[in-house]
Biopython code that builds the backbone (N, CA, C, O; Angstrom):
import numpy as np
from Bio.PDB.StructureBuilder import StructureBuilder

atoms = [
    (1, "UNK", "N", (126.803, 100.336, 123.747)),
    (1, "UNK", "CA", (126.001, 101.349, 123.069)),
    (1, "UNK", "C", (124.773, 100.679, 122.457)),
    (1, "UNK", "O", (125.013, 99.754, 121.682)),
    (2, "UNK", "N", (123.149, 101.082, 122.741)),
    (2, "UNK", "CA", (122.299, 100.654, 122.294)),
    (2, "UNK", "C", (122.326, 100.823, 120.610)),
    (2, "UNK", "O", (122.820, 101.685, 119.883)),
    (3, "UNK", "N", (121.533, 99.546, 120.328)),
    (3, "UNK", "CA", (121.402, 99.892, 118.577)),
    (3, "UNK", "C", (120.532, 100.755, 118.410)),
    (3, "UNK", "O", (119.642, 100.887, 119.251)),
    (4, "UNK", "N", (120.612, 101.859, 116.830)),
    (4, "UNK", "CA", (119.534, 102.800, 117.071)),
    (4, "UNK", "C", (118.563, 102.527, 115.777)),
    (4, "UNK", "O", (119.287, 102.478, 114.783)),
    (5, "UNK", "N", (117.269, 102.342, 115.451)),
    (5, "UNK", "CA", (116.745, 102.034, 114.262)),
    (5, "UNK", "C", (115.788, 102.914, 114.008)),
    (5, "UNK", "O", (115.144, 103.440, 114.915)),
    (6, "UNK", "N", (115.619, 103.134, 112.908)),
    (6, "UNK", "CA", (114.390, 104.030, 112.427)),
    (6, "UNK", "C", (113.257, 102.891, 111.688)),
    (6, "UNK", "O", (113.439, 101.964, 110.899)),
    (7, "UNK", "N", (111.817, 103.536, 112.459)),
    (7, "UNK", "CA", (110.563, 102.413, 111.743)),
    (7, "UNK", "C", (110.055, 103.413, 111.090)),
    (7, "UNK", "O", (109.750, 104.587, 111.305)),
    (8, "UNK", "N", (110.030, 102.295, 109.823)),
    (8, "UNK", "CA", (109.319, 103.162, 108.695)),
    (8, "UNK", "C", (108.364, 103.886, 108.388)),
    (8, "UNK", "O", (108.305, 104.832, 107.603)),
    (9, "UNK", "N", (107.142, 103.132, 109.424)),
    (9, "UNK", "CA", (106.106, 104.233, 109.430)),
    (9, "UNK", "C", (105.785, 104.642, 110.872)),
    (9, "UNK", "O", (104.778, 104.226, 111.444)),
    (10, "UNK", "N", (106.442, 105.256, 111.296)),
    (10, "UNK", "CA", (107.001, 106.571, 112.591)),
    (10, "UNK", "C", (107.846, 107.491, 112.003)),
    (10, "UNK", "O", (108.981, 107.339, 112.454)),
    (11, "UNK", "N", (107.783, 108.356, 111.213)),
    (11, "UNK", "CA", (107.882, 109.324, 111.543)),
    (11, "UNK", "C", (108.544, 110.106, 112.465)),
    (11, "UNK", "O", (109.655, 110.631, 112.547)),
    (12, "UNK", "N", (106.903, 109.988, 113.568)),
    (12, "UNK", "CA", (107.500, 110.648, 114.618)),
    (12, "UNK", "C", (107.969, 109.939, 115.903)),
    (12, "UNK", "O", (107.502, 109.796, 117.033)),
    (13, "UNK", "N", (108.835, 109.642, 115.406)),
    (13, "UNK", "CA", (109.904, 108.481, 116.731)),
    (13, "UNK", "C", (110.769, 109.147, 116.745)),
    (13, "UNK", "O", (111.776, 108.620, 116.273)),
    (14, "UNK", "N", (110.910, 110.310, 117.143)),
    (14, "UNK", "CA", (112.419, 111.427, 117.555)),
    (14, "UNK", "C", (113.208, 110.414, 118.112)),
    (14, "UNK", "O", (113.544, 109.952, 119.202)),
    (15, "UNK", "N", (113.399, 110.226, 116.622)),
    (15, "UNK", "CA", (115.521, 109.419, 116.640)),
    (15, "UNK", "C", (115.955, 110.110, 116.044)),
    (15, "UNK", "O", (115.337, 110.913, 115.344)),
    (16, "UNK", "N", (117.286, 110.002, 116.146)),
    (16, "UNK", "CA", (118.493, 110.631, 115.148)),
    (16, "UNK", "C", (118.085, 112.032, 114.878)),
    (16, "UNK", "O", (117.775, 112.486, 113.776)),
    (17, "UNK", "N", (118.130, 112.835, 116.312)),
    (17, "UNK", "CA", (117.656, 114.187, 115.993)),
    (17, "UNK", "C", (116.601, 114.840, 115.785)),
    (17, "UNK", "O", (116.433, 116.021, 116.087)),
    (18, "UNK", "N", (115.408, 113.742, 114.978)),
    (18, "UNK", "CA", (114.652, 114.614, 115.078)),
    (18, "UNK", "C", (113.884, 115.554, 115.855)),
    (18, "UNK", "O", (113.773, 115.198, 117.028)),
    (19, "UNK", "N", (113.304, 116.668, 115.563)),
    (19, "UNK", "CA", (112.540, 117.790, 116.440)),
    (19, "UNK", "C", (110.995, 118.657, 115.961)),
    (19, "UNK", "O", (110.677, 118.930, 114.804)),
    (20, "UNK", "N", (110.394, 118.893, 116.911)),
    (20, "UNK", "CA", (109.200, 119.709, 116.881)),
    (20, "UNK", "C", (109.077, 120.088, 114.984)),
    (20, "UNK", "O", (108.188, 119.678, 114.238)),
    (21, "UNK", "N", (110.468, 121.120, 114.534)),
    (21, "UNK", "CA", (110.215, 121.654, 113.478)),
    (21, "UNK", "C", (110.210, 120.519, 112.084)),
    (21, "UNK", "O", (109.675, 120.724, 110.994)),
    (22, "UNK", "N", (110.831, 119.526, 112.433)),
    (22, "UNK", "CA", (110.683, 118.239, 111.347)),
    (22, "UNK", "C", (109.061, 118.027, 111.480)),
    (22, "UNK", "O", (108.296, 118.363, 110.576)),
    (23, "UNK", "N", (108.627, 117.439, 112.692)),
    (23, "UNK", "CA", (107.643, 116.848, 112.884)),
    (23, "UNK", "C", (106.489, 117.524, 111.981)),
    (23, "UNK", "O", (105.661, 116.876, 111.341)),
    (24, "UNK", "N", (106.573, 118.983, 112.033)),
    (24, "UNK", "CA", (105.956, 119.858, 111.598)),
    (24, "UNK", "C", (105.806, 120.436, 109.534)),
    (24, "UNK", "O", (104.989, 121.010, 108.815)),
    (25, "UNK", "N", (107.142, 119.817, 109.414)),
    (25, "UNK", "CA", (107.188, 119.861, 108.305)),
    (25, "UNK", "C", (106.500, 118.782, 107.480)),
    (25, "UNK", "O", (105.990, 118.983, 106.377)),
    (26, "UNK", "N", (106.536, 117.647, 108.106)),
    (26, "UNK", "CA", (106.198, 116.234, 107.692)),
    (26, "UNK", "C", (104.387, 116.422, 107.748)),
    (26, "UNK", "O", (103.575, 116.279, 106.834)),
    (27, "UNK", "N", (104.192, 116.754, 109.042)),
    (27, "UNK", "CA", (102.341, 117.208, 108.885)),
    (27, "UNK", "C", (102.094, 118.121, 107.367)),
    (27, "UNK", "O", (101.371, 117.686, 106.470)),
    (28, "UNK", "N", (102.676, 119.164, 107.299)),
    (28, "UNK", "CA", (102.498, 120.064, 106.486)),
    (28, "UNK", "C", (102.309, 118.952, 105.022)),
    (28, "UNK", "O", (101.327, 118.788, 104.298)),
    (29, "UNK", "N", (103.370, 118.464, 104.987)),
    (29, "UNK", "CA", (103.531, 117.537, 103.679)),
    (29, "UNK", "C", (102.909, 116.425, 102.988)),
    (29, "UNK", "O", (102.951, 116.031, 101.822)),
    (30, "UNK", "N", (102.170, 115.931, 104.301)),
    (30, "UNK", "CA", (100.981, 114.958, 104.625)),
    (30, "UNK", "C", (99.455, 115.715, 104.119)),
    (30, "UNK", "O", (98.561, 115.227, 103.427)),
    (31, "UNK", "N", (99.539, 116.963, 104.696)),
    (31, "UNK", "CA", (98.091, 117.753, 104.395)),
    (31, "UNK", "C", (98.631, 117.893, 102.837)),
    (31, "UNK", "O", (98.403, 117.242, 101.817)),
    (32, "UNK", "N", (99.065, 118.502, 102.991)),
    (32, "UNK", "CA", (99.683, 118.809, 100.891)),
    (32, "UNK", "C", (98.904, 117.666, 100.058)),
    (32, "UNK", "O", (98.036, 117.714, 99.186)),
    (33, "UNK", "N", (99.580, 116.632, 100.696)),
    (33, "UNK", "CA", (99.298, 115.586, 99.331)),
    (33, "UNK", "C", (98.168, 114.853, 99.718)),
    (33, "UNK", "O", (98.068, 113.839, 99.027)),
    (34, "UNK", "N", (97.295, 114.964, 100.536)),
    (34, "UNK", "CA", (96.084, 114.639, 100.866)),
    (34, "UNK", "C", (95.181, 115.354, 100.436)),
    (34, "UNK", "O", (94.112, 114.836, 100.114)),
    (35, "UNK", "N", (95.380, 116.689, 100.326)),
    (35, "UNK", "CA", (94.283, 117.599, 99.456)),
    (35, "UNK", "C", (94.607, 117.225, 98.230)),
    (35, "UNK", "O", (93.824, 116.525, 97.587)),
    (36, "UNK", "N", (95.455, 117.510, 97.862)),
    (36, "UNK", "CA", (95.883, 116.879, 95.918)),
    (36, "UNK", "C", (95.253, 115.700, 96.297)),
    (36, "UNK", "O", (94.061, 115.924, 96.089)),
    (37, "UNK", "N", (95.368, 114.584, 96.730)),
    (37, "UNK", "CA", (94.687, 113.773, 96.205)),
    (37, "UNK", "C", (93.041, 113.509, 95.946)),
    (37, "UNK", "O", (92.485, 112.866, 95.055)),
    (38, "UNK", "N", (92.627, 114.073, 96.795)),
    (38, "UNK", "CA", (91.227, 114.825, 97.169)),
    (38, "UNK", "C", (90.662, 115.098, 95.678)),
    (38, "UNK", "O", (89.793, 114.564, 94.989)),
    (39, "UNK", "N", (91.701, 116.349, 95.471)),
    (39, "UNK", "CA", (91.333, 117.320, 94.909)),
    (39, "UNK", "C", (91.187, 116.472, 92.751)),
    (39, "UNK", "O", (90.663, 116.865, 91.709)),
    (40, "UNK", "N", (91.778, 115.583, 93.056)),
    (40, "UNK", "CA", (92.543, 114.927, 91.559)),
    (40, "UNK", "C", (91.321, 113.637, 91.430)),
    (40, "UNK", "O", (91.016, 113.192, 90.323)),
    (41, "UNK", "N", (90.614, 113.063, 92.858)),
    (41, "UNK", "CA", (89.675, 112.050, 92.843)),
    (41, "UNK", "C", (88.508, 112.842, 92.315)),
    (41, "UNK", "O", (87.686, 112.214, 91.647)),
    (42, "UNK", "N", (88.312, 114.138, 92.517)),
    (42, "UNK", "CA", (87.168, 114.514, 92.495)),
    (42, "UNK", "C", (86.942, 114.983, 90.865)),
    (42, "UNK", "O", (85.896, 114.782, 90.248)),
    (43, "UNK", "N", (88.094, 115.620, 90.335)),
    (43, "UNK", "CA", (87.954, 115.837, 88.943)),
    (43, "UNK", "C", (87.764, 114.921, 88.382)),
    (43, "UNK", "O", (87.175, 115.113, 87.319)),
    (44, "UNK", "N", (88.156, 113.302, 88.755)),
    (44, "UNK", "CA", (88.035, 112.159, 88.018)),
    (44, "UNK", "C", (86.734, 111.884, 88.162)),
    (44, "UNK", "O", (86.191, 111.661, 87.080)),
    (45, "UNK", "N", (85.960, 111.810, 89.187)),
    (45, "UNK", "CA", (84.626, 111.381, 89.271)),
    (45, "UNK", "C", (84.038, 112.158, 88.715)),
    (45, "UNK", "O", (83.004, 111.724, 88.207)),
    (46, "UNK", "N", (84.315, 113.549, 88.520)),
    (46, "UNK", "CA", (83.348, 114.306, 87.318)),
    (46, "UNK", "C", (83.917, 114.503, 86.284)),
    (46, "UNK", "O", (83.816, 115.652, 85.853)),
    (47, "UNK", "N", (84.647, 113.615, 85.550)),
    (47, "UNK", "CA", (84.690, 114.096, 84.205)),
    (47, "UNK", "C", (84.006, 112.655, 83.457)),
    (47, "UNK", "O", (83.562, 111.693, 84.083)),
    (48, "UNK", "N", (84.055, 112.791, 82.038)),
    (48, "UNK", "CA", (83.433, 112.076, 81.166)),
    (48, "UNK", "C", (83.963, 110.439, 81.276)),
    (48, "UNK", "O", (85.113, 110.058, 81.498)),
    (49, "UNK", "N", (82.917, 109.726, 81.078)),
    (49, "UNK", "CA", (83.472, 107.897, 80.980)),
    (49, "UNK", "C", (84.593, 107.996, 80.315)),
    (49, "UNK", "O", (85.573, 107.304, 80.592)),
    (50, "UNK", "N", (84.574, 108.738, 79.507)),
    (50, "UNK", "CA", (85.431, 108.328, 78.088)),
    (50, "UNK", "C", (87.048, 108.599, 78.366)),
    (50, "UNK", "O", (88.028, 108.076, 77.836)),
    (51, "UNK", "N", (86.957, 109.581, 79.362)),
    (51, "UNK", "CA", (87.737, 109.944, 80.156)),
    (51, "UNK", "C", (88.456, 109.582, 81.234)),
    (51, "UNK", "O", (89.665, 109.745, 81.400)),
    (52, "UNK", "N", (87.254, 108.815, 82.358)),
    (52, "UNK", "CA", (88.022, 108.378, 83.558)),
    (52, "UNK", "C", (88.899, 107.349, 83.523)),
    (52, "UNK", "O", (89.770, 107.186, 84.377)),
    (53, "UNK", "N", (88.714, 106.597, 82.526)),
    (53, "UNK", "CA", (89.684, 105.448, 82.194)),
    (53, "UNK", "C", (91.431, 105.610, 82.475)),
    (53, "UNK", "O", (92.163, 105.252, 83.397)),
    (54, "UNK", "N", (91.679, 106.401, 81.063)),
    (54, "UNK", "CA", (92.856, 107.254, 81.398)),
    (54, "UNK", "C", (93.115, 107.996, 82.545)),
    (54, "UNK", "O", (94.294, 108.039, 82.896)),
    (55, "UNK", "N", (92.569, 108.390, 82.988)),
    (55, "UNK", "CA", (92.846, 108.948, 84.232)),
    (55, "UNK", "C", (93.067, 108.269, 85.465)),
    (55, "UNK", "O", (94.034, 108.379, 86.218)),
    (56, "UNK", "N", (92.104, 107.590, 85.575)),
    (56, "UNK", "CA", (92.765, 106.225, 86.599)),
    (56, "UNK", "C", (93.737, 105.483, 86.252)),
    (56, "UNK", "O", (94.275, 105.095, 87.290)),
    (57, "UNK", "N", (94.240, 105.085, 85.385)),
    (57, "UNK", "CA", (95.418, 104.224, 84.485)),
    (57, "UNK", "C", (96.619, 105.625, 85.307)),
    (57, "UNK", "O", (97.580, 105.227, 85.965)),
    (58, "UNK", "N", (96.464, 106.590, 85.201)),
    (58, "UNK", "CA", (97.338, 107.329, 85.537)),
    (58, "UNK", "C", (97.722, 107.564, 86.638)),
    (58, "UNK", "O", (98.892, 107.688, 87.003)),
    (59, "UNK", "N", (96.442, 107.673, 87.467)),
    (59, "UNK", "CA", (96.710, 108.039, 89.168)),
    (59, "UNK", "C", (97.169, 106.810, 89.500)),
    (59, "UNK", "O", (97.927, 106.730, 90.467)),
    (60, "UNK", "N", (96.820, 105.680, 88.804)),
    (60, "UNK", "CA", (97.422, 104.386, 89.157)),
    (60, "UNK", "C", (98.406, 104.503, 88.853)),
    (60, "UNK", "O", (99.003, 104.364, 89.920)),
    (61, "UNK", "N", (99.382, 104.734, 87.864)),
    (61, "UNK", "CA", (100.501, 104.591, 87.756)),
    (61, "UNK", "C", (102.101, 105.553, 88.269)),
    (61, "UNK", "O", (103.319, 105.517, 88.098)),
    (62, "UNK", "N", (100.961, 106.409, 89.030)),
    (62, "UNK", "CA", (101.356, 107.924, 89.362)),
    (62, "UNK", "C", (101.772, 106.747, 91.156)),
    (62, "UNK", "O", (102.788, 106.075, 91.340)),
    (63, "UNK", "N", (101.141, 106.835, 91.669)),
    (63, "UNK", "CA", (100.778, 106.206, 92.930)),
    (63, "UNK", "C", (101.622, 105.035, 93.409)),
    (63, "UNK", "O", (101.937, 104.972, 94.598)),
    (64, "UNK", "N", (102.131, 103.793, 92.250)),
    (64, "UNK", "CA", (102.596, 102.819, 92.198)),
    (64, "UNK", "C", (104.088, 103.151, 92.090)),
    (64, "UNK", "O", (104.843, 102.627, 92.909)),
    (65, "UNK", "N", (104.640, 104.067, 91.048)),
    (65, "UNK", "CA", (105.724, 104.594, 91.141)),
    (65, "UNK", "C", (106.254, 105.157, 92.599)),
    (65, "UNK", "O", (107.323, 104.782, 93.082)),
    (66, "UNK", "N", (105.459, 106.011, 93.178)),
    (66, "UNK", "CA", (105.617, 106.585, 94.553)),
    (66, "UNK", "C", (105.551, 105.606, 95.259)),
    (66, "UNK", "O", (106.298, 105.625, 96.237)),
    (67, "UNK", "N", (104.798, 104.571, 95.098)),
    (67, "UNK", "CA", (105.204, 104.139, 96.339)),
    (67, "UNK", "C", (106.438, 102.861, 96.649)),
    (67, "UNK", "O", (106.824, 102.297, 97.673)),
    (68, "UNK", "N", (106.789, 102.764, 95.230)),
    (68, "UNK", "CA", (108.062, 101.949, 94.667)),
    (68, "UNK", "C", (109.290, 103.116, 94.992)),
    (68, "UNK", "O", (110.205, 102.788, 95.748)),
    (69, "UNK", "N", (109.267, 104.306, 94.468)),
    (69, "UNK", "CA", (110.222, 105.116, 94.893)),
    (69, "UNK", "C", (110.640, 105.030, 96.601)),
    (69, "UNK", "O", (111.618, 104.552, 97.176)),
    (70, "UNK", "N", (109.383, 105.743, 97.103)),
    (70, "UNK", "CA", (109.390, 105.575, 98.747)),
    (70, "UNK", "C", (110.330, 104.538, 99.686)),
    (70, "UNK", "O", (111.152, 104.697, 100.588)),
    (71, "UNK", "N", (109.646, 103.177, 98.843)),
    (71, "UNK", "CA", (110.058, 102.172, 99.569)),
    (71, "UNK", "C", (111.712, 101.710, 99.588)),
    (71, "UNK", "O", (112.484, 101.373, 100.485)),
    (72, "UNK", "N", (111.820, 101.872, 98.185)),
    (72, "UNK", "CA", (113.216, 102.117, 97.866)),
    (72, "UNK", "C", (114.166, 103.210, 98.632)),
    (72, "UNK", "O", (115.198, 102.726, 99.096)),
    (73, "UNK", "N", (114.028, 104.193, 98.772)),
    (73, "UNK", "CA", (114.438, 105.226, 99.478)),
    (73, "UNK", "C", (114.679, 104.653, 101.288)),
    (73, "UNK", "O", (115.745, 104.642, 101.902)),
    (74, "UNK", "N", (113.545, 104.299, 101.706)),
    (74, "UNK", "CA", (113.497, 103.648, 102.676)),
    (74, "UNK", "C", (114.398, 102.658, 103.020)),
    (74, "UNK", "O", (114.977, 102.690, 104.106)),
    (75, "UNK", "N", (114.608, 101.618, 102.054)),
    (75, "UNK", "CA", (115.684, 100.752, 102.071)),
    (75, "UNK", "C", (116.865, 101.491, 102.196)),
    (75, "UNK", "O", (117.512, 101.295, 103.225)),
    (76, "UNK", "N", (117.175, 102.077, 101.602)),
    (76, "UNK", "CA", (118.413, 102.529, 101.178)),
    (76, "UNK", "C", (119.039, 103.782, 103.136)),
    (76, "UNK", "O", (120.034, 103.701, 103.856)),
    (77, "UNK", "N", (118.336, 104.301, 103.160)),
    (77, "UNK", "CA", (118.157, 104.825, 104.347)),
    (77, "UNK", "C", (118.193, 103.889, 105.296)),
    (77, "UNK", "O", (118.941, 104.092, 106.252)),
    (78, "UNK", "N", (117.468, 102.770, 105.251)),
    (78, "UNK", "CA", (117.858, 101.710, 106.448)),
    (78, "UNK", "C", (119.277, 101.334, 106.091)),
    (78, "UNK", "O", (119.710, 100.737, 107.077)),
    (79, "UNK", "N", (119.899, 101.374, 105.469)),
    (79, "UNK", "CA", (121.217, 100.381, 104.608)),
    (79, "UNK", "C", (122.185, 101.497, 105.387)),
    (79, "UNK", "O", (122.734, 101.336, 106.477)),
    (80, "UNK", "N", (122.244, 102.709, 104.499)),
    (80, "UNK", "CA", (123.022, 103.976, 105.358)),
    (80, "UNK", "C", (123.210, 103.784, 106.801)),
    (80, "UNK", "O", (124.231, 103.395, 107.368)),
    (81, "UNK", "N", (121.997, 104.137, 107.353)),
    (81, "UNK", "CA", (121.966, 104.187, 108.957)),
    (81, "UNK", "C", (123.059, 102.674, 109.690)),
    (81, "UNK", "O", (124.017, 102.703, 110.462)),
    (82, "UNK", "N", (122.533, 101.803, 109.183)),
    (82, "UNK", "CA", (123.132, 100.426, 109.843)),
    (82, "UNK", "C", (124.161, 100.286, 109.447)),
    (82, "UNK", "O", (124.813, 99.354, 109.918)),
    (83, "UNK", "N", (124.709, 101.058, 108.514)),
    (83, "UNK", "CA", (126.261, 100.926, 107.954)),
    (83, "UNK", "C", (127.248, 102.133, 108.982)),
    (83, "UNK", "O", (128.448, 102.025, 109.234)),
    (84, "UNK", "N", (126.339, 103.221, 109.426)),
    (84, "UNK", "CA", (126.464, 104.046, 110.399)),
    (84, "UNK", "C", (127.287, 103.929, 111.912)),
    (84, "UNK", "O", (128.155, 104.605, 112.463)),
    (85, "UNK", "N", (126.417, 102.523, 112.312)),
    (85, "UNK", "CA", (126.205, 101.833, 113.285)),
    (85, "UNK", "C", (127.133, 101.266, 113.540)),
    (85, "UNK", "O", (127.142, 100.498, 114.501)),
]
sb = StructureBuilder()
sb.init_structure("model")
sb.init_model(0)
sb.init_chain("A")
sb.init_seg("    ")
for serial, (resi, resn, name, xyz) in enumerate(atoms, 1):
    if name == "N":
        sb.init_residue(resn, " ", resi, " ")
    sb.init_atom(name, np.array(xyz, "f"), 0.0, 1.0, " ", f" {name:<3s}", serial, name[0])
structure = sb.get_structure()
């Protein structure tokens, strides 16, 4: 029996089931948080000096968490699967 692995950034590597309507959900979720982010850079560049400080301190810390969560999650999902196996 071949080994089966999931790469982290694929997505769309229809393993383990995935289909059309995942794929689709994952775009959707991608546009989501690409406009928010858009949308959150742009209030920062127009609001006051006094202001953007904090605000970047935040999206920074907003961002760093996520992507510490993510990665973690990721692990843990690789750990599952190969324990699967």
């Amino acid at each position: 029996m071949p080994v089966q692995s999931i790469h982290r950034f694929n997505p769309f590597a229809l393993q383990h089931g995935s289909n059309l309507q995942t794929h689709e959900k994952v775009q959707e979720i991608v546009w989501y948080a690409e406009s928010r982010f858009w949308t959150i850079l742009s209030k920062i560049s127009n609001a006051d000096r006094e202001h953007q400080a904090w605000m970047q301190n935040l999206l920074h810390r907003e961002l760093v968490c996520l992507a510490f969560g993510l990665s973690n999650l990721a692990d843990i999902l690789q750990s599952f699967l190969s324990y699967l196996t």
